[in-house]
Backbone as ProteinMPNN parsed JSONL, in Angstrom:
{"seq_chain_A": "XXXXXXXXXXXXXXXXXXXXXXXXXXXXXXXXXXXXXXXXXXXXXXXXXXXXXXXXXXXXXXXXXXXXXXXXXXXXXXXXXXXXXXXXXXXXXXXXXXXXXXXXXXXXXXXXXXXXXXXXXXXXXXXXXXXXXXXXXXXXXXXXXXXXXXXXXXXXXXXXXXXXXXXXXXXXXXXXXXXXX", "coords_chain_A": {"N_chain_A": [[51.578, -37.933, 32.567], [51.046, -37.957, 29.87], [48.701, -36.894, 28.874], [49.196, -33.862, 29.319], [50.862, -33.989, 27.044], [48.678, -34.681, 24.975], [46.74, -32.347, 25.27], [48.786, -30.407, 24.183], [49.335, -31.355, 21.514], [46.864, -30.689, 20.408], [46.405, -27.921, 20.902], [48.078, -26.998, 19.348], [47.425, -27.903, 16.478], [44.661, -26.578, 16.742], [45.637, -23.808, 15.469], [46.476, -24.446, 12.816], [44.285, -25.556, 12.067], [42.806, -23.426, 11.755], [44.11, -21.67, 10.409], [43.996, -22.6, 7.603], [41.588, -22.709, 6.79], [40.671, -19.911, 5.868], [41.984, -19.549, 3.8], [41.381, -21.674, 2.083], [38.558, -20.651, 1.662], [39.272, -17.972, -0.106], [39.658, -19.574, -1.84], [37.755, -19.789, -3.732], [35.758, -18.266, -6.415], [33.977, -14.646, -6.081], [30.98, -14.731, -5.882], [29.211, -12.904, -6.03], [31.178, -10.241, -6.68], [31.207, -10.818, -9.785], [28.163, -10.401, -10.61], [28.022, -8.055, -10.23], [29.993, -6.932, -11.793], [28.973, -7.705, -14.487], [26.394, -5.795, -13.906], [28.436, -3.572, -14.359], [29.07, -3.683, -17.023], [26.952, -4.108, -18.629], [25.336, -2.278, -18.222], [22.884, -2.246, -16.352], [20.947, -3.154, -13.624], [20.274, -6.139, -11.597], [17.631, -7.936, -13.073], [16.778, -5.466, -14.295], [15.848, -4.196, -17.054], [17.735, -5.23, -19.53], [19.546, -5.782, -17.749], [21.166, -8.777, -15.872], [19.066, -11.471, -15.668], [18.903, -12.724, -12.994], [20.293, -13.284, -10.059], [23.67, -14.311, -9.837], [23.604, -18.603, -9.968], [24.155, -19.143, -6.706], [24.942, -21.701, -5.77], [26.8, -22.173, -7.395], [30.616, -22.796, -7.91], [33.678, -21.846, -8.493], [36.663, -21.437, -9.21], [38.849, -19.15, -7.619], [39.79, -16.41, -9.958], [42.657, -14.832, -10.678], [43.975, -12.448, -11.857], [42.069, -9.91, -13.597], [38.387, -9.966, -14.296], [36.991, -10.942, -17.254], [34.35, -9.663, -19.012], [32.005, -10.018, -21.53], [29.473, -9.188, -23.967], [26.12, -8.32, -25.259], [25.1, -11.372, -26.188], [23.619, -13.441, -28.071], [21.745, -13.708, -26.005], [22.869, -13.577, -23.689], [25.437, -12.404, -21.316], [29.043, -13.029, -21.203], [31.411, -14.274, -18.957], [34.858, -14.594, -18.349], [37.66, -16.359, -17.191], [40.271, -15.137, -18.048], [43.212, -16.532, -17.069], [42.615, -18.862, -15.416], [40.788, -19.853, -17.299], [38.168, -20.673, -17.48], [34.728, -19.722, -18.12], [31.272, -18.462, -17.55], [27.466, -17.893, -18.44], [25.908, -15.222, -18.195], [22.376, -15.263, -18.332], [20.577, -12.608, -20.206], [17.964, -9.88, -19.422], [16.911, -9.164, -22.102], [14.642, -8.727, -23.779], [12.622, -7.281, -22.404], [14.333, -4.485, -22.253], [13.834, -4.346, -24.923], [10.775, -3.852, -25.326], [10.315, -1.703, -23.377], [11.773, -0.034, -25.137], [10.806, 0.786, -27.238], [8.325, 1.409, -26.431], [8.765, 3.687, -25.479], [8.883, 5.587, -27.191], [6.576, 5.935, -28.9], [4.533, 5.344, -32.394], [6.637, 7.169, -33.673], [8.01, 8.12, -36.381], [9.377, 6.569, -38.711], [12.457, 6.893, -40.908], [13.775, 5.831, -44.027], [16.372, 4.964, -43.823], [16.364, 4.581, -41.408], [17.443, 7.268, -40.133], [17.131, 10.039, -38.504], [16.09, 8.913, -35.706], [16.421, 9.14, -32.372], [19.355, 8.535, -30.823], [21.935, 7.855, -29.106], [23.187, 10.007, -25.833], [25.78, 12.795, -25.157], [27.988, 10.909, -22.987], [26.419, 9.217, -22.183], [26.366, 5.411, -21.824], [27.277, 3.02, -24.516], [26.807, 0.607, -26.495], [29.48, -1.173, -28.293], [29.64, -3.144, -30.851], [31.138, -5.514, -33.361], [30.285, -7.465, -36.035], [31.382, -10.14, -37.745], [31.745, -12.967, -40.227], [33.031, -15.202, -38.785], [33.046, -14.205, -36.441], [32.066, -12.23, -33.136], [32.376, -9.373, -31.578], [31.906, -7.742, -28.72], [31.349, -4.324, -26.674], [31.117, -1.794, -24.054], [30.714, 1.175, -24.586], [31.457, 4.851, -24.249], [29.807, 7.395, -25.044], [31.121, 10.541, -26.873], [29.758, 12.496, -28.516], [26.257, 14.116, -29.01], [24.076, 11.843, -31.292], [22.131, 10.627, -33.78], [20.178, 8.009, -35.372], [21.965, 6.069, -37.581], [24.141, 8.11, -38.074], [27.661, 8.95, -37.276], [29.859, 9.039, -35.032], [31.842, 10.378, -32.394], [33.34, 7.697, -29.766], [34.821, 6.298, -26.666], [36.382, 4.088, -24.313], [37.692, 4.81, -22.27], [38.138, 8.129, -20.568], [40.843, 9.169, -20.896], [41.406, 7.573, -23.201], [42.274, 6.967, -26.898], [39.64, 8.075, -29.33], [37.21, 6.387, -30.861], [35.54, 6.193, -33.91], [32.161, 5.683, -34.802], [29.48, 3.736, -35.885], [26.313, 4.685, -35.783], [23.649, 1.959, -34.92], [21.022, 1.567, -33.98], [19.06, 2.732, -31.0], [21.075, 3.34, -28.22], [23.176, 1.467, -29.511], [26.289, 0.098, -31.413], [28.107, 0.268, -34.272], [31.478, -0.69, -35.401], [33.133, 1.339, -37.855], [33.819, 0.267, -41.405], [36.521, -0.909, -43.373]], "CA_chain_A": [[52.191, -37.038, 31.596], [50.495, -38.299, 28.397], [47.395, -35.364, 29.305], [49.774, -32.326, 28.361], [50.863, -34.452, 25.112], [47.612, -34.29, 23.969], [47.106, -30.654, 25.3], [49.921, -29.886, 23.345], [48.869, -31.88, 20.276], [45.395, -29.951, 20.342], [46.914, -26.879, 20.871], [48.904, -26.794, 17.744], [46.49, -28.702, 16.016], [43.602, -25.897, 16.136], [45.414, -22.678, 14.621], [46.706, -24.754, 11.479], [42.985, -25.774, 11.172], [41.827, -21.784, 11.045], [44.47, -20.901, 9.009], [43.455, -23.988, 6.229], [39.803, -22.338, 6.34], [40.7, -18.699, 5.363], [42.974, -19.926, 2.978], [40.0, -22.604, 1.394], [37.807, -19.547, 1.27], [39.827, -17.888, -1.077], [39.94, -20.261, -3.751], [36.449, -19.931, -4.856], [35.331, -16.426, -6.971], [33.458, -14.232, -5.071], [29.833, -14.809, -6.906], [28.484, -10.878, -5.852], [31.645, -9.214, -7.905], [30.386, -11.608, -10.809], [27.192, -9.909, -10.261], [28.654, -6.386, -10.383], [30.573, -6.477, -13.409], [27.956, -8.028, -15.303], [25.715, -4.491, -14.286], [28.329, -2.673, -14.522], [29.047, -3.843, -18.496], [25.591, -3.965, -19.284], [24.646, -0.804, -17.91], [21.647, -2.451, -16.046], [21.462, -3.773, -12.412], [19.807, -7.302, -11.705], [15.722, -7.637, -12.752], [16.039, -4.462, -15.091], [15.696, -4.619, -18.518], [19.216, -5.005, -20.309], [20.533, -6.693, -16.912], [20.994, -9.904, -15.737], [17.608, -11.76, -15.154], [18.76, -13.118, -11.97], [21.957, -13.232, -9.583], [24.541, -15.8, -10.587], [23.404, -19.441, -9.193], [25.353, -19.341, -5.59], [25.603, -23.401, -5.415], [28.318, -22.423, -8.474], [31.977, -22.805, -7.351], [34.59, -21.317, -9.361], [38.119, -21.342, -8.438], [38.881, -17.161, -7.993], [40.45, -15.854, -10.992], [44.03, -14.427, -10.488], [43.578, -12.029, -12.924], [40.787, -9.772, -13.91], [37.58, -10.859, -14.844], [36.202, -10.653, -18.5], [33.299, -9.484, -19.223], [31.616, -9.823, -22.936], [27.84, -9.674, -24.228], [25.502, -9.529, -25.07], [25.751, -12.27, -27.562], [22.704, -14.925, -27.796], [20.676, -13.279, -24.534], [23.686, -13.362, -22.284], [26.858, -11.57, -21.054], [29.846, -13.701, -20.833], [31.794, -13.628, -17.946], [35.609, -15.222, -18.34], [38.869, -15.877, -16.134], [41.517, -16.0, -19.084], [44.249, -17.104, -16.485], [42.335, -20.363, -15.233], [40.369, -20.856, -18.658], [36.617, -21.124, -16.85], [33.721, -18.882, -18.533], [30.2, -18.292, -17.591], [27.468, -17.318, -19.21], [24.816, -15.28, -17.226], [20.824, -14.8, -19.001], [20.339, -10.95, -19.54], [16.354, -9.794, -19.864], [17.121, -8.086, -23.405], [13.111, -8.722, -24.337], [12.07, -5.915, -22.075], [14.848, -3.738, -23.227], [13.217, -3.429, -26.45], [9.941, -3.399, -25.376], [10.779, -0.741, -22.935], [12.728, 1.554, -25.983], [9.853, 0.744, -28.015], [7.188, 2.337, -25.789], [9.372, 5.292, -24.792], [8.974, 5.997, -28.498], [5.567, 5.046, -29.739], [4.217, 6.283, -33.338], [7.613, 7.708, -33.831], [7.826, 7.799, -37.901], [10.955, 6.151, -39.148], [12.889, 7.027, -42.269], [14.142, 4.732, -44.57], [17.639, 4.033, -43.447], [16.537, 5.106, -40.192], [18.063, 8.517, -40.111], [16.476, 10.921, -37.458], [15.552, 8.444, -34.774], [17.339, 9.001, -31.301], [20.233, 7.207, -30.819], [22.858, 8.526, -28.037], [23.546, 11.168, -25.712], [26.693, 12.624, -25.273], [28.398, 10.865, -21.57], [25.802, 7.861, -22.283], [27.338, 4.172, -22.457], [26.925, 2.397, -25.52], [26.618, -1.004, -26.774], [29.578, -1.128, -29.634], [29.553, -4.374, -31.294], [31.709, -6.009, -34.634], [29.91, -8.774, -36.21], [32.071, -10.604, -38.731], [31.161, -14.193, -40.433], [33.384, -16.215, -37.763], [33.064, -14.097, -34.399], [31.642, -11.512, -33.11], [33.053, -8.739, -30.059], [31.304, -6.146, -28.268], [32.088, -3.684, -25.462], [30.296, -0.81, -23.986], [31.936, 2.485, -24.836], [31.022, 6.021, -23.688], [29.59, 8.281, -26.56], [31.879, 11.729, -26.738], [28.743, 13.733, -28.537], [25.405, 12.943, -29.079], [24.064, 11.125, -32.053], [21.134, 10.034, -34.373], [20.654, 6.739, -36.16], [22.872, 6.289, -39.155], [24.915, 9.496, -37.955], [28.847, 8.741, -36.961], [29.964, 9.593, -33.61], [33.531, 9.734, -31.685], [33.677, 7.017, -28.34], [35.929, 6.106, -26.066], [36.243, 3.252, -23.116], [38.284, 5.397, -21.386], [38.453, 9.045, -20.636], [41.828, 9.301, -21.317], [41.693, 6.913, -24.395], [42.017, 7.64, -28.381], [38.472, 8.308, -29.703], [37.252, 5.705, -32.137], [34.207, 6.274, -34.677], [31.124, 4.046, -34.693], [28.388, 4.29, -36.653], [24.668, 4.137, -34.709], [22.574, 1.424, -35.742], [19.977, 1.572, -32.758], [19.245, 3.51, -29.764], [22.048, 2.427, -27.559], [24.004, 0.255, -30.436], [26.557, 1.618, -32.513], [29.054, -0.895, -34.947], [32.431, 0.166, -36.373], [32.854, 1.582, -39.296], [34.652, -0.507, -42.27], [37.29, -0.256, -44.498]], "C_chain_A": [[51.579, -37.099, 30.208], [48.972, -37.213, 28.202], [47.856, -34.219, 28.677], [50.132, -32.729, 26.843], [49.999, -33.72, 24.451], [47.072, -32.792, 24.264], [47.707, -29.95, 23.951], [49.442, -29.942, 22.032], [47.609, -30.677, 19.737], [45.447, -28.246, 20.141], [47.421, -26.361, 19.239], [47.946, -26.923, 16.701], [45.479, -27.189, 15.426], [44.037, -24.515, 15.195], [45.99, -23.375, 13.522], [45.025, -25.155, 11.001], [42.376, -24.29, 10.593], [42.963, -21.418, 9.966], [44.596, -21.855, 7.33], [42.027, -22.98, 5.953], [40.156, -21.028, 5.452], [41.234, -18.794, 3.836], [42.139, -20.648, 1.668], [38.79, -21.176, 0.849], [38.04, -18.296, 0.239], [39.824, -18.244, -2.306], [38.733, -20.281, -4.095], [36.136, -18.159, -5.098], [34.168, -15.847, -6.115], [32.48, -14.075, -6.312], [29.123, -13.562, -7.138], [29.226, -10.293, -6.689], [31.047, -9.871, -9.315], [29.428, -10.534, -11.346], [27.467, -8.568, -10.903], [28.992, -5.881, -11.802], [29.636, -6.446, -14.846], [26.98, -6.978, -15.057], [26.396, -3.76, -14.779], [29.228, -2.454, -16.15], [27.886, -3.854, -19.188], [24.807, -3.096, -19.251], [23.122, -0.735, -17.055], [21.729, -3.219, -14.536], [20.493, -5.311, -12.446], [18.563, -7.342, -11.76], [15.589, -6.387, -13.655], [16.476, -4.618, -16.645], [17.163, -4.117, -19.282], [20.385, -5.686, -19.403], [20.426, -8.028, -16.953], [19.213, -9.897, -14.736], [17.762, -12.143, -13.804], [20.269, -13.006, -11.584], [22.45, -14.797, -10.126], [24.27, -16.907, -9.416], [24.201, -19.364, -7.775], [25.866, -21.024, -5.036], [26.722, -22.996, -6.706], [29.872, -22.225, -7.406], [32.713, -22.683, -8.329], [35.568, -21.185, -8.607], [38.162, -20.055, -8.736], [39.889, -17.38, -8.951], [41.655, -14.902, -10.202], [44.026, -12.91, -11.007], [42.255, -11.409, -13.091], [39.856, -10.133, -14.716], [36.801, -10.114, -16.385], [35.293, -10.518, -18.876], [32.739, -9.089, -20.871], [29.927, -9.566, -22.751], [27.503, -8.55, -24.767], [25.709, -10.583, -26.195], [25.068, -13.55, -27.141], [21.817, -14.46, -26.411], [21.613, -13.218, -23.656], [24.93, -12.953, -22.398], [27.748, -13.35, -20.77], [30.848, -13.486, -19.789], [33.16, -14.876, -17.892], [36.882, -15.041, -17.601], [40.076, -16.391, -17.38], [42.728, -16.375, -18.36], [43.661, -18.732, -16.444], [41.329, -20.943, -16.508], [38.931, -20.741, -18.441], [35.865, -19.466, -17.635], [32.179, -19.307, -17.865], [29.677, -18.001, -18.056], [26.157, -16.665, -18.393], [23.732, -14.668, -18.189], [20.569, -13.517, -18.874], [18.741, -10.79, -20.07], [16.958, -8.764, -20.931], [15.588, -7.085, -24.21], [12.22, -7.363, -24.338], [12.805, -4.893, -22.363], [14.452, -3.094, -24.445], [11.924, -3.146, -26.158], [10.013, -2.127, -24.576], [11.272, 0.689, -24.205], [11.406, 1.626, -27.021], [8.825, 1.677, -27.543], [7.487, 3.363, -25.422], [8.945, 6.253, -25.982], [8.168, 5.628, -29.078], [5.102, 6.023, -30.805], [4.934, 7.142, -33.62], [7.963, 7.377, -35.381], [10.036, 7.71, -38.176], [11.327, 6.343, -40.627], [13.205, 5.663, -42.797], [15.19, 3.965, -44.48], [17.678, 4.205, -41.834], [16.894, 5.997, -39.577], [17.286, 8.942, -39.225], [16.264, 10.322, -35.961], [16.612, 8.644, -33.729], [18.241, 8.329, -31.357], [21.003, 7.363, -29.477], [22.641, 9.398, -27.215], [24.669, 11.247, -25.593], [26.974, 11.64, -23.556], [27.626, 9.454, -21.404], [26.37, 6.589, -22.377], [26.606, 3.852, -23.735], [27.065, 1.167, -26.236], [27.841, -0.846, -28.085], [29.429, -2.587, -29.75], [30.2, -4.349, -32.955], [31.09, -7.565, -34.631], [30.468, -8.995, -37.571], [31.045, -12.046, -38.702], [31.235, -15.388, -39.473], [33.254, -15.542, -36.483], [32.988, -12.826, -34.17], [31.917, -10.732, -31.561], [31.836, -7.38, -29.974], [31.614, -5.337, -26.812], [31.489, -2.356, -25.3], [30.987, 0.252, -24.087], [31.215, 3.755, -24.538], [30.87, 6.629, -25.301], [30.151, 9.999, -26.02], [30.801, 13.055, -27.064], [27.615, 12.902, -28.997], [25.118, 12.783, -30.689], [22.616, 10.514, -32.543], [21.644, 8.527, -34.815], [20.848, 6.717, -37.162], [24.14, 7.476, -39.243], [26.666, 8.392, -37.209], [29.522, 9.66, -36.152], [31.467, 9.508, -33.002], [32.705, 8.78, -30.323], [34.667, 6.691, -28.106], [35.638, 4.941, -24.781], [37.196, 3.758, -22.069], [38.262, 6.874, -21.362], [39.224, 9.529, -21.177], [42.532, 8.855, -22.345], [41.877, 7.908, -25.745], [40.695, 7.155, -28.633], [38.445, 7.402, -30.613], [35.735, 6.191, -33.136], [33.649, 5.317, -35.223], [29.713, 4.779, -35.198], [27.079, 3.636, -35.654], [24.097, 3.5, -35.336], [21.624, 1.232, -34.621], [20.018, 2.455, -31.743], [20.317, 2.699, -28.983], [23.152, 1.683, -28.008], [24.717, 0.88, -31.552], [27.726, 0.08, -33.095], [30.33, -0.03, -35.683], [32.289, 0.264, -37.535], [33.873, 0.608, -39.705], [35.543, 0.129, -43.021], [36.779, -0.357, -45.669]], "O_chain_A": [[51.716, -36.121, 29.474], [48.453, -37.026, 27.101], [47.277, -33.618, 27.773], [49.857, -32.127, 25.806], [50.113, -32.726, 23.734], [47.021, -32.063, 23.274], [47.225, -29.241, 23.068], [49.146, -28.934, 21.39], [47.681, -29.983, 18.722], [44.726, -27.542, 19.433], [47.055, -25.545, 18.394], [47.692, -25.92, 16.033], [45.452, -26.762, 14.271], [43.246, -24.058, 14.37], [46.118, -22.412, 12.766], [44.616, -25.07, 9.843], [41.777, -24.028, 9.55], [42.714, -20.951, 8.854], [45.213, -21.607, 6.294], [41.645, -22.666, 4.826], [39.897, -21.131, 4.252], [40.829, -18.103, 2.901], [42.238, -20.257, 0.505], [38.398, -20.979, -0.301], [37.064, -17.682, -0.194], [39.923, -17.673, -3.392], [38.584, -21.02, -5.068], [36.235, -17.204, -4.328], [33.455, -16.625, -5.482], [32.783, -13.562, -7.389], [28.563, -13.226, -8.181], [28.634, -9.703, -7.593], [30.285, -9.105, -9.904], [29.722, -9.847, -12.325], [27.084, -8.2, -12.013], [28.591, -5.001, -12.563], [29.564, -5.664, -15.793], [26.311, -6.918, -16.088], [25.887, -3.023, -15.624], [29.856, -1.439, -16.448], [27.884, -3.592, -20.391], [23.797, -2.952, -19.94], [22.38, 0.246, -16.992], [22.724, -3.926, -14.379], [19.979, -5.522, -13.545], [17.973, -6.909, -10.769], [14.428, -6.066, -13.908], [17.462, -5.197, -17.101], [17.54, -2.968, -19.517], [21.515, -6.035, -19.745], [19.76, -8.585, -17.826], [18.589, -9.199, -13.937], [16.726, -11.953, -13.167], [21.21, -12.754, -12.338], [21.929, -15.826, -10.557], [24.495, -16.632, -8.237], [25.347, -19.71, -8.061], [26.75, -21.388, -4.261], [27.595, -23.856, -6.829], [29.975, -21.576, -6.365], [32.478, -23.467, -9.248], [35.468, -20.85, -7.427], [37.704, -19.618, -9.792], [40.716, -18.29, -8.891], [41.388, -14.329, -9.146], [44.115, -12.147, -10.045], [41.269, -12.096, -12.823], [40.163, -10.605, -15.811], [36.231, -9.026, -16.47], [34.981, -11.587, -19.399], [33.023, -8.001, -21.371], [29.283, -9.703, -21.711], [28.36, -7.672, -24.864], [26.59, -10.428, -27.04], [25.456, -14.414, -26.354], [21.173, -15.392, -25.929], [21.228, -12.724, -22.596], [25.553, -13.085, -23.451], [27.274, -14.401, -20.34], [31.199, -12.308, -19.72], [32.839, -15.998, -17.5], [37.292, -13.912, -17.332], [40.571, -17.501, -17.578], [43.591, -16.633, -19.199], [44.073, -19.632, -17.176], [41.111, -22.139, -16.704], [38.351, -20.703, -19.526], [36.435, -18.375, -17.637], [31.967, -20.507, -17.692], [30.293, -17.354, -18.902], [25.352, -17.473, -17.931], [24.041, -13.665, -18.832], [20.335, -13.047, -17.76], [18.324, -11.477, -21.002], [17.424, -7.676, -20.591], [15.372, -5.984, -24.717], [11.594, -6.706, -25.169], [12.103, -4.01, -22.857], [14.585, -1.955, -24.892], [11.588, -2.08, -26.675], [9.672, -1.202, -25.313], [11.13, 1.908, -24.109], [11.15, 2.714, -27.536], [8.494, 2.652, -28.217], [6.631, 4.133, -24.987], [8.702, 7.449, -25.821], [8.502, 4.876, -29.993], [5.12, 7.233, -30.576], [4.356, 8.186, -33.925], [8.22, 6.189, -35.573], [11.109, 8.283, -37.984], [10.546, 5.973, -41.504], [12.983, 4.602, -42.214], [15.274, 2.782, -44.809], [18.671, 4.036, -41.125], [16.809, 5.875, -38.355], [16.442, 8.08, -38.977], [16.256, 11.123, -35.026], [17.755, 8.35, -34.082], [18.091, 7.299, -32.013], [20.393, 6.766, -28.59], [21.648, 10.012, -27.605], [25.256, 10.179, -25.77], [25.97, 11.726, -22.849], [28.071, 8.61, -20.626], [27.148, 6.622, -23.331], [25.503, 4.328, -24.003], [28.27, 1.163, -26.488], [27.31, -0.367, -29.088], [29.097, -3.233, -28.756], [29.901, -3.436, -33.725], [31.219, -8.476, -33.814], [30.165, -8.241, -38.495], [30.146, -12.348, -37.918], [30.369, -16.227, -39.224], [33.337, -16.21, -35.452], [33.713, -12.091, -34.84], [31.717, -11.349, -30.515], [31.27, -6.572, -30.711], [32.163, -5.968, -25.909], [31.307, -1.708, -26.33], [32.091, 0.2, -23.547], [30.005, 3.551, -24.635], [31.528, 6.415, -26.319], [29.698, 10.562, -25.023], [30.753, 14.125, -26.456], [27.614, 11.706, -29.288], [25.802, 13.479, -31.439], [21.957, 9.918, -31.691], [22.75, 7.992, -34.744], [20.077, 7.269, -37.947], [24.878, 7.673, -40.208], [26.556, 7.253, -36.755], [29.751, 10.832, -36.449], [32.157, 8.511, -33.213], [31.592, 9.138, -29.938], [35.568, 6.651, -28.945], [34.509, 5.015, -24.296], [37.431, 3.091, -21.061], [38.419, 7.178, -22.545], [38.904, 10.366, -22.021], [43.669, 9.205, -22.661], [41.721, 9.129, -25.777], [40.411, 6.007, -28.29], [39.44, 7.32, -31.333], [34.842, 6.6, -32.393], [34.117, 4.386, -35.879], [29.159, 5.858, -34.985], [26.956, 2.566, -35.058], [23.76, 3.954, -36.429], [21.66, 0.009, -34.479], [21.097, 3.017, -31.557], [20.398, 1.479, -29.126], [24.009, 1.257, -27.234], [24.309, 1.72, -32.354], [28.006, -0.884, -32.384], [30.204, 1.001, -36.343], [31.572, -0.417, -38.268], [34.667, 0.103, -38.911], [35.531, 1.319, -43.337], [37.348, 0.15, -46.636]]}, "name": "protein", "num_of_chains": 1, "seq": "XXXXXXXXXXXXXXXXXXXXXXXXXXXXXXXXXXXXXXXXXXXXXXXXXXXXXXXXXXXXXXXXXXXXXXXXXXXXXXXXXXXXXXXXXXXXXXXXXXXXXXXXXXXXXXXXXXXXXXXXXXXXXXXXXXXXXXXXXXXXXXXXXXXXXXXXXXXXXXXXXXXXXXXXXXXXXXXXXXXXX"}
């Protein structure tokens, strides 16, 4: 009789082990959305100039975020990527370098004014880099441009379709900063 015991035992035994695994597989962040967000805040996919230089290490383990995931940058060469429920940030390397050389050569012998006035900046439906740089800390967030826009010219955006319009002044192709009081 001690044969079906362990039968028995074994029996039971294996579906609490599968449902431990599924369960284990869970708790770590899925490293590909990572990936994702970080193109699809930067406006660039992985390897092109303005994206991330590479996919996020996959030996990393992150407990999954509860909560959606935060996405900042650029700020210092890289996007930040944070779970404000469990506290944990990343920070993933974006190729910015070629970015400029890239906007640079699109535009060569292109005569610049003095505050920069005339030079491309936007179109309308385009994302756009805004950015606030204060003395202690500095935010940025990609925002859709409503019409298009030179440099030095003042533009409506929005991060939502359905949002209130804010106005941001262009200081670069792509880069626009709020205005001040």
């Amino acid at each position: 009789m001690p044969v079906p015991t362990i039968r028995v035992a074994l029996v039971l035994a294996v579906p609490l082990l599968l449902r431990a695994a599924p369960a284990q597989a869970q708790a770590i962040q899925d490293l590909n959305e990572i990936d994702v967000l970080v193109a699809a805040t930067m406006g660039a996919g992985i390897g092109e100039p303005g994206g991330a230089r590479a996919p996020v290490d996959r030996r990393l383990k992150l407990k999954a975020c509860p909560v959606a995931l935060e996405v900042t940058g650029p700020d210092l060469g890289a996007a930040a990527v944070r779970c404000p429920a469990l506290g944990w940030r990343i920070r993933v390397p974006l190729d910015l370098a070629a970015e400029r050389e890239q906007a640079v050569a699109a535009r060569p012998g292109q005569p610049r004014t003095a505050a920069g006035q005339g030079v491309p900046g936007i179109k309308r439906g385009e994302p756009i880099l805004l950015t606030v740089d204060r003395p202690m800390f500095s935010l940025s967030r990609v925002m859709i441009a409503d019409k298009d826009g030179r440099v030095g010219e003042v533009i409506p955006v929005r991060d939502d379709p359905k949002g209130k319009p804010i106005f941001v002044r262009i200081v670069e192709p792509g880069r626009a900063t709020i205005l001040s009081n």
